[in-house]
C-alpha positions in Angstrom: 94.2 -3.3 -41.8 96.6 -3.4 -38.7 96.1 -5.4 -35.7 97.6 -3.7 -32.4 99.8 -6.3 -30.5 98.7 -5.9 -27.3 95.1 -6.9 -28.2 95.8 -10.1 -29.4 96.1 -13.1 -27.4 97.6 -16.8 -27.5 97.1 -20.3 -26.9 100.2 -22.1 -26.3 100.2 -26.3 -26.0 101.4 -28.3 -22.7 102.5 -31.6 -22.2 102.3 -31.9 -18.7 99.7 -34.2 -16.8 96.4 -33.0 -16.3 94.1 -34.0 -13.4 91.1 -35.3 -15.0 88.6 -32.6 -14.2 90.4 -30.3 -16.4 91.0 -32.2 -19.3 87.3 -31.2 -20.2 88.0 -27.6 -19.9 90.9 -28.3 -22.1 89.3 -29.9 -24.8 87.0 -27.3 -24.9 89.8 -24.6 -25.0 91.8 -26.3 -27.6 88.4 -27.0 -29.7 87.9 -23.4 -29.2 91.0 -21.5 -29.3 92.8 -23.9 -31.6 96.8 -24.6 -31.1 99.0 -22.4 -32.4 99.5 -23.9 -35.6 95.5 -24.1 -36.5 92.8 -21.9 -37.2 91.6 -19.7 -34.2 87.9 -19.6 -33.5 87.3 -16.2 -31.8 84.2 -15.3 -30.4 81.5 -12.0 -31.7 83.8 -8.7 -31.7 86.9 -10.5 -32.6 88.4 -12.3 -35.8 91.8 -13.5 -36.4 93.1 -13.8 -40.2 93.9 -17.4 -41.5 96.6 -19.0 -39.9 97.0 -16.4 -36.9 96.5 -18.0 -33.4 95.5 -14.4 -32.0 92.1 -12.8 -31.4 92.2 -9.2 -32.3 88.9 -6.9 -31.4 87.4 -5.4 -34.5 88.7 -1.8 -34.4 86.6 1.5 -34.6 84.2 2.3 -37.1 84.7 -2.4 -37.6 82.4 -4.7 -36.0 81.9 -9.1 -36.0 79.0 -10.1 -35.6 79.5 -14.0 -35.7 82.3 -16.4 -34.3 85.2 -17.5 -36.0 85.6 -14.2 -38.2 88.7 -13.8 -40.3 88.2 -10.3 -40.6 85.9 -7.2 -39.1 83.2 -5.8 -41.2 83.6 -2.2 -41.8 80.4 0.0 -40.6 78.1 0.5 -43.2 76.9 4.4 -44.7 74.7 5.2 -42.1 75.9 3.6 -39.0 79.1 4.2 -37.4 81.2 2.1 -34.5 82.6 4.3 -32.3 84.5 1.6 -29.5 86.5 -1.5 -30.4 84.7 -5.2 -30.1 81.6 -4.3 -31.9 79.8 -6.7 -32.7 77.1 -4.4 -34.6 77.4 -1.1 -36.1 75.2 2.1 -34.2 72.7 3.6 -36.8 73.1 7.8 -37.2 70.5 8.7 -34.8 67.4 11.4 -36.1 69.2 14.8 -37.1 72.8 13.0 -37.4 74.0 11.4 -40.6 76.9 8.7 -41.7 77.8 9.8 -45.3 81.1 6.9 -45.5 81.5 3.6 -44.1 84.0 2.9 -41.3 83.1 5.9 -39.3 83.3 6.6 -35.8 80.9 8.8 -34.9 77.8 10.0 -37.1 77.7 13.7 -38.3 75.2 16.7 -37.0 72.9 17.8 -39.7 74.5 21.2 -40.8 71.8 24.4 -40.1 69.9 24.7 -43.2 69.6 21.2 -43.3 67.7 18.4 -41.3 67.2 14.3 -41.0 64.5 13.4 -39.7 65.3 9.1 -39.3 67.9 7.3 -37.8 70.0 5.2 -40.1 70.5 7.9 -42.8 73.5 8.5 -45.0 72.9 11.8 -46.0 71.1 15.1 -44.5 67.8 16.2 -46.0 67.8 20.5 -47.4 65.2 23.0 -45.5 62.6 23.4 -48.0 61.4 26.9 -49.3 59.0 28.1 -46.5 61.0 26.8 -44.3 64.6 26.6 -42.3 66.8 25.0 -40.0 68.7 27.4 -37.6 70.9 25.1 -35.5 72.6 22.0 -36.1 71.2 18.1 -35.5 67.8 19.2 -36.2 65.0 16.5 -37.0 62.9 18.7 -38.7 62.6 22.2 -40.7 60.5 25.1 -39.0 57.8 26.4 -41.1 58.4 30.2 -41.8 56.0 31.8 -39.1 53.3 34.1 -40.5 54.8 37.5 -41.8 58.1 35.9 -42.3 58.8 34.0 -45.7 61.4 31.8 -47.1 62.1 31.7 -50.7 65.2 29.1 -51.0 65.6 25.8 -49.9 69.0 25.4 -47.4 68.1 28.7 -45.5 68.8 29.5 -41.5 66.1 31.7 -40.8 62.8 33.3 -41.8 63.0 36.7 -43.7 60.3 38.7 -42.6 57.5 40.6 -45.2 58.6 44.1 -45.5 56.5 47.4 -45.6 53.7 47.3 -48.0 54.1 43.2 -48.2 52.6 40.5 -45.8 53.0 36.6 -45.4 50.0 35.1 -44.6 49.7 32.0 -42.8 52.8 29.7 -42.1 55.6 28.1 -44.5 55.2 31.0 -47.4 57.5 30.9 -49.7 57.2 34.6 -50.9 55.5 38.0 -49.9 52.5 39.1 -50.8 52.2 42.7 -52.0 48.8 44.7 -50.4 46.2 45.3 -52.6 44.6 48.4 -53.2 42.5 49.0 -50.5 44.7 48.0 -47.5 48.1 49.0 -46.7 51.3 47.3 -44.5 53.0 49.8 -42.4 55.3 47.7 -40.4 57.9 45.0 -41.7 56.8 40.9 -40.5 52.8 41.5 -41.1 50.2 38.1 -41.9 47.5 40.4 -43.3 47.4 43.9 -44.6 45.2 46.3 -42.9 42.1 47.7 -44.8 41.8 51.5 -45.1 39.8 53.0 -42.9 36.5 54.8 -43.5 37.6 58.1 -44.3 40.8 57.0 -46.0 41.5 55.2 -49.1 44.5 52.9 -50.6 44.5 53.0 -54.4 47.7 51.6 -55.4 49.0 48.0 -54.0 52.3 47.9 -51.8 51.3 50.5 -49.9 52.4 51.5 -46.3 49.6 54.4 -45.2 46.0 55.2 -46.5 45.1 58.5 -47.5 43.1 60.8 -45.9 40.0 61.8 -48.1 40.3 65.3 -49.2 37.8 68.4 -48.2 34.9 67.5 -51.0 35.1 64.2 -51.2 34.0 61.0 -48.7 36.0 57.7 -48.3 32.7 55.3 -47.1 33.4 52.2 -45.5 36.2 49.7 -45.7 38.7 49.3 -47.8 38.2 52.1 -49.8 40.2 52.0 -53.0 39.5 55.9 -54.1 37.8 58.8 -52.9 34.3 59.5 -53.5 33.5 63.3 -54.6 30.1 64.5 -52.1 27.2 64.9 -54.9 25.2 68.1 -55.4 23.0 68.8 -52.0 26.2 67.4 -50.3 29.2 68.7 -48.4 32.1 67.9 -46.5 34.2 70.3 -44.9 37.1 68.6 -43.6 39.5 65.4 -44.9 39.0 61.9 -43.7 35.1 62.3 -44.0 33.6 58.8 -44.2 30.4 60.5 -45.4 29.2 63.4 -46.9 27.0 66.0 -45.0 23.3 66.9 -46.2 22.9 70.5 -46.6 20.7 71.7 -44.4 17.2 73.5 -44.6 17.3 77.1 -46.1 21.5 76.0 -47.8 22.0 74.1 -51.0 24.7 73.1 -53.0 24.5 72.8 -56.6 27.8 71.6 -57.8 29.8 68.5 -56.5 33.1 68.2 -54.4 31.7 71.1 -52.4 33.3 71.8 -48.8 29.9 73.7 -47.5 26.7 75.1 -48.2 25.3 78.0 -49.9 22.4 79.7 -47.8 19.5 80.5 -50.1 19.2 84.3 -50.8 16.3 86.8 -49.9 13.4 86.1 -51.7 14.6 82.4 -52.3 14.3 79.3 -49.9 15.7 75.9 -50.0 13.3 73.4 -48.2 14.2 70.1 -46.5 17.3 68.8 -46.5 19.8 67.7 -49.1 19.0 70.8 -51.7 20.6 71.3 -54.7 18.9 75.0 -55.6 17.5 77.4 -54.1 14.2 78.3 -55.0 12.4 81.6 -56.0 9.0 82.5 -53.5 6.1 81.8 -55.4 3.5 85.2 -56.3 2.2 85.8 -52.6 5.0 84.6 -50.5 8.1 86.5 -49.7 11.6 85.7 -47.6 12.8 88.8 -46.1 16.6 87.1 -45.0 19.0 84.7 -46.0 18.7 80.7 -45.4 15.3 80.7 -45.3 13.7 77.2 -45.4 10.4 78.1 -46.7 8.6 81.0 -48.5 6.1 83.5 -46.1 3.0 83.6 -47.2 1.8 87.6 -47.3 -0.7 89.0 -45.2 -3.8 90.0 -45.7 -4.0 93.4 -47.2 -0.8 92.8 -48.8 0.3 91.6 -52.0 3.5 89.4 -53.5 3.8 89.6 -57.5 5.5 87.5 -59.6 8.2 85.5 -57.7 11.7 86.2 -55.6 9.7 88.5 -53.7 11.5 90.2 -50.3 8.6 91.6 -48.6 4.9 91.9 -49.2 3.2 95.2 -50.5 -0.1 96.9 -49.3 -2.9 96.7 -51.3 -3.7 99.9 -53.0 -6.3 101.8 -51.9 -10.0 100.6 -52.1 -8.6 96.9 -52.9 -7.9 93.9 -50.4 -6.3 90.4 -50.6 -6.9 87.3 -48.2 -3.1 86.0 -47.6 -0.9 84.5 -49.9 -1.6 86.6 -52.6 0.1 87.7 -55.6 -2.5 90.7 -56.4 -5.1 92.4 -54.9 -8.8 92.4 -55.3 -9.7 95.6 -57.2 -12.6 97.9 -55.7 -14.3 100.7 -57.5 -11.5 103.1 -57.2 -8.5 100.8 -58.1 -10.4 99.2 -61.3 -7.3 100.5 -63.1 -4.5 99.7 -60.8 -1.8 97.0 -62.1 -2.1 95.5 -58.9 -5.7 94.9 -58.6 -7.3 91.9 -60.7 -10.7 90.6 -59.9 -13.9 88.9 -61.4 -15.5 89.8 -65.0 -18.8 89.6 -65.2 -20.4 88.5 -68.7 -23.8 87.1 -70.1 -25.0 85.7 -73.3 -27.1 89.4 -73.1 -23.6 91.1 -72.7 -23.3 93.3 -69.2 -26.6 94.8 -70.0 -28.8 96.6 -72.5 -32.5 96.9 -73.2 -33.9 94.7 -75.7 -37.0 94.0 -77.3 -39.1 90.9 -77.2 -41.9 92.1 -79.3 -45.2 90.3 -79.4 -45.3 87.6 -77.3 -48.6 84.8 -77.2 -50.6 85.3 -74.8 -52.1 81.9 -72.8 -48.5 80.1 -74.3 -46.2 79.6 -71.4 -42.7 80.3 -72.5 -38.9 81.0 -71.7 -36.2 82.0 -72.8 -32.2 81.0 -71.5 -29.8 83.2 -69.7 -26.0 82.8 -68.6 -23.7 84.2 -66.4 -20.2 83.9 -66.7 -16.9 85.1 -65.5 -14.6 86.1 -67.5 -11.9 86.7 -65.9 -8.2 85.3 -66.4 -6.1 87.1 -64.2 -4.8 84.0 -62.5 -5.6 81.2 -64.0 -7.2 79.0 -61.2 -9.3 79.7 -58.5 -9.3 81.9 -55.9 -11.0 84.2 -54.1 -9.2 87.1 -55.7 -11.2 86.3 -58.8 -14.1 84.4 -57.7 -17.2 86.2 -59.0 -20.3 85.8 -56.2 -23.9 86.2 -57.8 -25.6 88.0 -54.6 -29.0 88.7 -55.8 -31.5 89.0 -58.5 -33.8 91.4 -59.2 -37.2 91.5 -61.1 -39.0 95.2 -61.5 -40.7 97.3 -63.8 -44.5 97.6 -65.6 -45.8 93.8 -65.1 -42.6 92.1 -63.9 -44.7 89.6 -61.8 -45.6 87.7 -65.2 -41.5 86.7 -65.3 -39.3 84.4 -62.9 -36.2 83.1 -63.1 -35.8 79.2 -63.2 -32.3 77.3 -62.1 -30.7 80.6 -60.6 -29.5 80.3 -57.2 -28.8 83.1 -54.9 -25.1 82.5 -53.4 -23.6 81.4 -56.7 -19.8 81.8 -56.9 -18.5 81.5 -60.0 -14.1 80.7 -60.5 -12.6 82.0 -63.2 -14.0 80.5 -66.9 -17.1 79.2 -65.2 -20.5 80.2 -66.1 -24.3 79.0 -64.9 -27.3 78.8 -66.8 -30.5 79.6 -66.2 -34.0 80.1 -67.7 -36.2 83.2 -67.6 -40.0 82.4 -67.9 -42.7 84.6 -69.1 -46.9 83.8 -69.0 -49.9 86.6 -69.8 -53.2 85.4 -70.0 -54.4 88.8 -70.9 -53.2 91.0 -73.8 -50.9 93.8 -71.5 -47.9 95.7 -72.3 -44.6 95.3 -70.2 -41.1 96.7 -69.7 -39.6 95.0 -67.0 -35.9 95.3 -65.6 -33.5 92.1 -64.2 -30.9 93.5 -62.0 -27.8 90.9 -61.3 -26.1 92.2 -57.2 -22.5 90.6 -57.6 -19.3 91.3 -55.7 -17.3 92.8 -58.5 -15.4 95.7 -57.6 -15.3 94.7 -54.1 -14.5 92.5 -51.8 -15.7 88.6 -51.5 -18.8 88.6 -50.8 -19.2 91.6 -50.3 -22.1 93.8 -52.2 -20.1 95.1 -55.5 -21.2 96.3 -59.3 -24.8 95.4 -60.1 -25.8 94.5 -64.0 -29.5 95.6 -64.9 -31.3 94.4 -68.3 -34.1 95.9 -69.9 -36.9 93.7 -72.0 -40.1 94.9 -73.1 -42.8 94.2 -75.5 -46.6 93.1 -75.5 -48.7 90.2 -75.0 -51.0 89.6 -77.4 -52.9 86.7 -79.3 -50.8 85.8 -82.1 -52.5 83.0 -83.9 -50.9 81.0 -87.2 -47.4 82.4 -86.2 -44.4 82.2 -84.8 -44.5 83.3 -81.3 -42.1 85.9 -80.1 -40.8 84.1 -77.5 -39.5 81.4 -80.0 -37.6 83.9 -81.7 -36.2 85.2 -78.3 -34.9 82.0 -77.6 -33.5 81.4 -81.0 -31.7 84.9 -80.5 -30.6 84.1 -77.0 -28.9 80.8 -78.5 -27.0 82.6 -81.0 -26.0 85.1 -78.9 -24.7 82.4 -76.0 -23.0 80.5 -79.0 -21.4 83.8 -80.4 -20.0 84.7 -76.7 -19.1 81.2 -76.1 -17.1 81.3 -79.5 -15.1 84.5 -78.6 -14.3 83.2 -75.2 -12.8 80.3 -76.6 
């Protein structure tokens, strides 16, 4: 190490007389300073090597700390003198750095790089997720969200492109959208979710996609398109939902773009259909969409279904509304369109028959029934209902027969029947031939007077003692007859 001349100093010796009040200070100098042929002491910021009567300043990037130094003490790593006459070394302040001793001056952290205490030797590398931009920087800057950084050492932020986001701050890498959402601009922190109407179904996208005509994209995020179900429509894309087809349309297949309106004679009711459905016998649609069948008029007729208008009745028949056939009258017995009730009984539709002798003083009966026969429809309605008007008892001594559990008024559906008794008494032996004459409404309409049914019985009263009366064996020939006729009807 070299000592500049100029910057040291010396102490020469005199041998002149003092006055007294200096010889103090000069002790103290020569204890001090020495003579120039000993040791000098020098003070903190100076030394002087053995046997040199100079004080030299410790030079840059050198510092003394104590008195009566020989020799500076270079700066350690991490500290640098910068003037002459240290007597301490200056510690690399926060983003500087001293990498070798005996420095001057301490060293700005390079960008990319940080230190974040004083006194350091060496600079500290931006982590990945963050960077350093300028020099003499304390401390990295955490990658801002939709910007990453990947590699330690780096200047700046690289931001999440197109179809990628960064969420939150400091990421170390970008994140590719998810089906379901998209990124459509470069430096995003979250993807955006598809739209209703729209769907995403590949990750890394930029754009959602519009749902096509047929199909429905419902709610958020959508990560396909939903094909509209039977009964559904939509006509347009981006629909977020599908579109009920309304009354009197349908649709029967799926990924439909509209509705089919139901034809004539077919109706599509409520909302939502998926078929159109045929007018039931006695209802009609004249047009198309219709949302409901039209019942026919009265007078009018509707068979079998997918009817477009209603017919009139034929001639001498009538219907009530709503029905699929008309009531036959005398003159349309034989008309296809005419149906109606068919009268029966356990006796047949009439005949004359025989009771023979029947005991006098023996109170008797014998059963009757009614039924109707018909089938045209198969349930009930007026169209078939058979109505029992009145009853009729006449002939030679018909006031010794009544009729038991008939009522006047009875109307009788299709497969129904009544059953009634038909009792007899004579006190006197007498002859008799008596009619029963049944008013119904067949071959007309409801209610209305129609086809009467007349039986014949006759025999005699007589005392039959020891035997079997007559009017048992009327009885036991009524049962078989009703249990025959019930057979064949079923």
């Amino acid at each position: 190490m070299s000592v500049n001349p100029s910057s040291r100093y010396r102490i020469k010796k005199h041998t002149v007389s003092l006055p007294s009040k200096y010889i103090f200070v000069f002790i103290v100098m020569h204890v001090f300073f020495g003579s120039a042929h000993a040791n000098v002491v020098c003070p903190p910021g100076f030394f002087a090597p053995v046997g040199d009567a100079f004080c030299t300043p410790a030079p840059i990037g050198y510092y003394v700390p104590n008195s009566g130094a020989t020799e500076p003490t270079i700066a350690p790593v991490g500290t640098f003198v910068s003037t002459e006459g240290a007597v301490a070394p200056t510690p690399a302040p926060p983003g500087t750095y001293v990498p070798l001793q005996g420095q001057a001056f301490a060293t700005l952290a390079s960008p990319g790089f940080f230190v974040a205490e004083s006194g350091s030797s060496t600079q500290t590398i931006a982590p990945p997720g963050s960077f350093v931009a300028n020099s003499g920087a304390v401390s990295p800057t955490l990658a801002a969200p939709g910007s990453f950084v990947s590699l330690p050492g780096q200047t700046s932020a690289t931001l999440a492109q197109p179809g990628f986001f960064a969420a939150g701050s400091g990421a170390i890498e970008q994140t590719i959208a998810p089906p379901g959402s998209f990124v459509a601009n470069a430096g995003a922190a979250a993807p955006t979710l598809a739209a209703p109407g729209s769907f995403v179904s590949l990750p890394g996208q930029t754009e959602a996609i519009l749902a096509q005509p047929g199909y429905f994209a419902s709610g958020t995020g959508a990560i396909e398109q939903t094909i509209t179900p039977p009964g559904y429509f939509t006509p347009d894309f981006g629909a977020a939902a599908p579109i009920a087809a309304a009354p009197g349309s349908y649709i029967s297949l799926p990924g439909q773009t509209e509705a089919i309106l139901a034809q004539p004679g077919y109706f599509a009711a409520g909302t939502a259909a998926t078929e159109q459905t045929p007018a039931p016998p006695g209802f009609f649609t004249a047009d198309l969409g219709s949302p409901q069948a039209i019942a026919v008029p009265p007078g009018t007729y509707a068979a079998g279904e997918a009817n477009t208008f209603g017919t009139v009745c034929p001639q001498d028949s009538t219907s009530y509304g709503a029905a699929p056939a008309c009531r036959s009258g005398m003159l349309s017995i034989l008309n296809p369109a005419t149906i109606g009730p068919a009268f029966d009984t356990n006796y047949g539709t009439s005949g004359s028959y025989n009771l023979g002798l029947l005991d006098i003083n023996q109170a008797d009966a014998f059963d009757f029934m009614i039924a109707n026969v018909s089938n045209d429809l198969g349930y009930a309605d007026m169209l078939t209902d058979l109505s029992l008007l009145n009853v009729e008892i006449s002939g030679i001594n018909a006031s010794l027969f009544s009729l038991d559990g008939f009522n006047v008024g009875t109307v009788l559906s299709e497969q129904e029947e009544t059953d009634f008794a038909i009792n007899f008494f004579s006190a006197i032996e007498t002859f008799f031939d008596i009619d029963i004459t049944f008013s119904t409404d067949q071959y007309a309409s409801f209610g209305m007077p129609g086809q009467s049914f007349t039986f014949n019985f006759f025999g005699r009263f007589t005392s039959l003692p020891n035997q079997v009366s007559a009017p048992s064996m009327v009885i036991c020939l009524s049962l078989c007859v009703l249990i025959l006729v019930r057979s064949k009807r079923t």
